[in-house]
C-alpha positions, 0 to 999 in steps of 0.5 A, spaced: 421 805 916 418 811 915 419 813 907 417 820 904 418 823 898 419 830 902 426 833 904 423 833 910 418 829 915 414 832 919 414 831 927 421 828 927 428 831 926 433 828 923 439 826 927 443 823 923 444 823 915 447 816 912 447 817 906 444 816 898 441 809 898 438 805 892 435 800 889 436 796 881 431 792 878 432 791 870 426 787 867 424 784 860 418 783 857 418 776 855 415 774 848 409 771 851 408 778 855 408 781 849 404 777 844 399 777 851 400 785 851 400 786 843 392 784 843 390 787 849 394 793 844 390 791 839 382 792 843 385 799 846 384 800 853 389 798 859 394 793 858 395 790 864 401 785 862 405 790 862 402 794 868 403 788 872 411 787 869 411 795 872 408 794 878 413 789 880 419 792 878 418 798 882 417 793 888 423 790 887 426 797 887 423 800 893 424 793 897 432 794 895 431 801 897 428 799 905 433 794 905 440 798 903 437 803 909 436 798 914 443 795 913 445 802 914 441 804 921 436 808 918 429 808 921 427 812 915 428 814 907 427 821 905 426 825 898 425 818 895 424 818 887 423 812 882 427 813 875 426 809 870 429 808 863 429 803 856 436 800 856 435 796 850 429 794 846 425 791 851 429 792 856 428 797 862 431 798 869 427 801 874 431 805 879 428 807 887 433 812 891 433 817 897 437 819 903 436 814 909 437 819 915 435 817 923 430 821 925 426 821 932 420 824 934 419 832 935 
């Protein structure tokens, strides 16, 4: 699976559009993730309790995203995006999207 952030790729032609795939994770910060992440707050710095909880939801999202695509035929995902919002305190959902296409070498 090829997958760029760009309308386009380079190489390869587009021979078939399939349409806007995505893929949805909503996480929350557990009590412990926040005392954890409250002290590395108070020392300054990286918090890595919440970088980890990041990294992990947007994996989550991008294999939804691979996985919508391939169920479709796509062998590639163009102008793929992350979005991310707070829906209620503590509470985020993390949103990876783009355009699954076929596309062939030029």
């Amino acid at each position: 699976m090829l997958i760029v952030t760009t309308n386009d790729l380079s190489g390869y032609r587009v021979v078939k559009h399939l349409g806007m795939v995505r893929g949805l994770t909503v996480r929350s910060r557990s009590v412990v993730g926040n005392i954890g992440a409250s002290i590395q707050i108070l020392f300054g710095g990286h918090i890595s309790l919440y970088t980890k909880l990041a990294e992990e939801a947007r994996q989550e999202a991008f294999d939804q995203l691979v996985r919508q695509a391939e169920e479709r035929g796509a062998n590639a995902i163009l102008a793929m995006r992350y979005d991310a919002n707070e829906i209620a305190s503590a509470v985020t959902e993390v949103l990876a999207y783009g355009t699954a296409v076929v596309v062939e070498p030029v």
